[in-house]
C-alpha positions in Angstrom: 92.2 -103.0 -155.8 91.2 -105.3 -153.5 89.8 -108.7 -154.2 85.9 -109.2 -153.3 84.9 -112.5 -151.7 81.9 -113.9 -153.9 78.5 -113.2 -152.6 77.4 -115.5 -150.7 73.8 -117.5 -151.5 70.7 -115.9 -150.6 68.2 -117.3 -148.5 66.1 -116.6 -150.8 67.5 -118.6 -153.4 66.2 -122.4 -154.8 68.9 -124.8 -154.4 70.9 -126.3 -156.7 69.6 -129.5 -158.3 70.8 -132.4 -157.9 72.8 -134.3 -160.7 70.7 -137.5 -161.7 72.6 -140.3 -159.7 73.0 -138.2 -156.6 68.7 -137.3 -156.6 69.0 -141.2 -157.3 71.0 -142.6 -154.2 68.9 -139.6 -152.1 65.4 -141.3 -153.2 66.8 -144.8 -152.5 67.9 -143.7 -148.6 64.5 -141.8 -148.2 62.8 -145.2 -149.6 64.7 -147.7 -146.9 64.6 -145.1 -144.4 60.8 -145.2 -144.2 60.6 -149.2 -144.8 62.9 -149.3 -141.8 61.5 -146.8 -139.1 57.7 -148.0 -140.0 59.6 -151.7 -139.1 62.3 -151.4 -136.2 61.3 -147.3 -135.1 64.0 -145.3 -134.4 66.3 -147.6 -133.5 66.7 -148.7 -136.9 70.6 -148.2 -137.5 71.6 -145.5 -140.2 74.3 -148.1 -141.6 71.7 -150.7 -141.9 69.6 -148.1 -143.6 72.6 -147.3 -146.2 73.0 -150.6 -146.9 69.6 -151.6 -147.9 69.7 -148.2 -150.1 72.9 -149.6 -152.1 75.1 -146.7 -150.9 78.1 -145.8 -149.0 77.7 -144.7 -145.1 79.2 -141.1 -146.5 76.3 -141.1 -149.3 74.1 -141.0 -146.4 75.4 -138.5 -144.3 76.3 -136.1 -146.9 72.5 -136.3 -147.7 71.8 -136.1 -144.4 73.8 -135.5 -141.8 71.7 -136.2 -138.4 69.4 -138.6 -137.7 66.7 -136.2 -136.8 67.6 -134.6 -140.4 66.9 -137.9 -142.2 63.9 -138.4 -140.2 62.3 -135.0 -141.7 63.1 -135.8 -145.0 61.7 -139.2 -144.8 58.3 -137.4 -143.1 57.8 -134.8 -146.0 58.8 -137.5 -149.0 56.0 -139.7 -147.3 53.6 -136.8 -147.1 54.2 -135.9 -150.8 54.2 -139.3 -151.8 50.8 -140.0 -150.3 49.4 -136.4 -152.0 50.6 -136.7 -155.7 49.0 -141.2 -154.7 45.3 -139.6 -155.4 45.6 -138.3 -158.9 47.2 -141.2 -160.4 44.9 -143.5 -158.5 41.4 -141.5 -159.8 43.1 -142.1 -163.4 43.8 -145.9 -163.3 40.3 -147.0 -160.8 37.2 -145.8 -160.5 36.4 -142.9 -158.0 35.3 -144.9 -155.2 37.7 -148.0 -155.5 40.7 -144.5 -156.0 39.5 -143.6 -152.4 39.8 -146.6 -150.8 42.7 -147.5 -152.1 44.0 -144.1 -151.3 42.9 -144.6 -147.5 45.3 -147.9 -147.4 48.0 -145.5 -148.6 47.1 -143.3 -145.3 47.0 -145.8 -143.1 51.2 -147.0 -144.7 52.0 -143.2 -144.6 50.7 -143.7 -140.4 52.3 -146.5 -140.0 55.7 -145.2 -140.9 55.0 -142.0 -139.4 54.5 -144.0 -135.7 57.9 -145.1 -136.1 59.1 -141.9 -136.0 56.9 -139.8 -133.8 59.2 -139.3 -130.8 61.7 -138.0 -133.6 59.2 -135.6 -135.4 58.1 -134.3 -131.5 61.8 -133.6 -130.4 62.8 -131.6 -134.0 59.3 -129.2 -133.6 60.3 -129.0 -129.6 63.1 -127.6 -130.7 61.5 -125.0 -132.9 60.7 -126.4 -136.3 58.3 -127.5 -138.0 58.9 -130.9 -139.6 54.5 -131.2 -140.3 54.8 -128.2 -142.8 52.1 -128.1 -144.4 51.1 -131.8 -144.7 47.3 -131.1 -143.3 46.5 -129.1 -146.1 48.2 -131.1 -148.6 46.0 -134.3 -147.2 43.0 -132.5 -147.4 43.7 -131.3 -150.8 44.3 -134.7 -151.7 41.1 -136.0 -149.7 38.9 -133.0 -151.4 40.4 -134.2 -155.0 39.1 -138.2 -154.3 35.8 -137.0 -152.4 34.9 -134.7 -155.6 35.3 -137.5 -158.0 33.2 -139.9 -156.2 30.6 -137.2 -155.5 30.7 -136.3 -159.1 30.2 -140.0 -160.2 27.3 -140.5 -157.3 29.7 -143.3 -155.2 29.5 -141.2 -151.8 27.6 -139.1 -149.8 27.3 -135.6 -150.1 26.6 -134.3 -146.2 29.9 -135.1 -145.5 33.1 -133.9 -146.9 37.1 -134.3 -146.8 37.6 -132.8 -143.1 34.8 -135.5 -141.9 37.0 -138.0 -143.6 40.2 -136.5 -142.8 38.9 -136.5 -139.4 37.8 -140.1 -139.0 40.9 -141.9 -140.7 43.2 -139.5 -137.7 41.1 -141.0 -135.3 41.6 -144.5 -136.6 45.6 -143.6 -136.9 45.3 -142.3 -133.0 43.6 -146.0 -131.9 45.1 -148.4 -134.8 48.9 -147.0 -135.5 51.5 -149.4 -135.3 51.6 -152.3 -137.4 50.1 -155.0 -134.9 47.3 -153.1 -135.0 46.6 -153.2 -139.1 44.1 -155.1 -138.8 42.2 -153.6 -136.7 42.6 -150.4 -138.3 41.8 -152.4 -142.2 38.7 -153.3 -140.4 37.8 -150.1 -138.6 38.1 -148.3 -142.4 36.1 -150.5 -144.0 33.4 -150.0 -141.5 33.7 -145.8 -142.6 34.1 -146.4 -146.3 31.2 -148.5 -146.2 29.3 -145.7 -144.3 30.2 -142.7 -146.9 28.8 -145.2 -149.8 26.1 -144.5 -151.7 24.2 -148.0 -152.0 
């Protein structure tokens, strides 16, 4: 009788978790990744990168093994990062003081994303799709703040989180970049202070 190879994983499978210190060193490199491509771009150097994550050059790459890989990763952490912000921010402030404080978290998560934008174009030219579903899981966010302040009579109701959602893009399209922060800080204070309730 022959020996059977062992089945190979499906697709369809979750993958394995990852032991403690390795989910460790992975969130440290996804944490000085996005501290250096909001700073230096893309040129930021991967062994720079390791280094200011306290790991090995190997820790790296077995996490992730291209650039263009890290470069997703640090895109989607960011995105969930932002998302699971709004919650714990409606729990600590009050609803209106949540949102705005939220909205400096977006313009952070745009600033980091600007240093990697020719990255994130090149991996969904090739196919993929390193966005995901990050619209939806902004909006969700945006819809969670926007109810609470509605509910506690902070904001206008004739407006909701894709009028938002739309407004902070359009101060990401003309304000990304860090020189431009405070043009940007000033540009969402002008739109917080319009979606008030005074």
């Amino acid at each position: 009788m022959t020996e059977q190879p062992p089945p190979t994983p499906s697709a369809e499978q979750p993958p394995r978790p990852l032991r403690a210190d390795a989910q460790r060193n992975r969130t440290k490199i996804l944490a000085a990744a996005a501290r250096a491509f909001a700073e230096e771009g893309l040129e930021a150097g991967l062994e720079g990168i390791a280094k200011a994550a306290g790991v090995g050059s190997a820790t790296l790459y077995r996490n992730f093994p291209t650039r263009e890989a890290l470069v997703e990763a640090v895109y989607r952490a960011e995105v969930v990062r932002l998302c699971e912000a709004a919650p714990a921010l409606l729990a600590e402030l009050p609803a209106e003081d949540a949102l705005r404080a939220w909205a400096r978290l977006f313009l952070d998560y745009v600033t980091t994303k600007h240093g990697m934008i020719d990255a994130l174009r090149a991996i969904a030219a090739t196919g993929a799709d390193p966005y995901g579903h990050s619209r939806e899981l902004i909006g969700a966010a945006l819809t969670t703040l926007m109810a609470a302040c509605a509910a506690a009579g902070a904001i206008r109701t004739d407006l909701g989180p894709a009028d938002l959602f739309a407004a902070l893009e359009g101060i990401a399209r003309t304000s990304a970049g860090p020189e431009l922060r405070p043009q940007a800080e000033r540009l969402l204070t002008l739109v917080l202070d319009g979606l008030a309730v005074r």
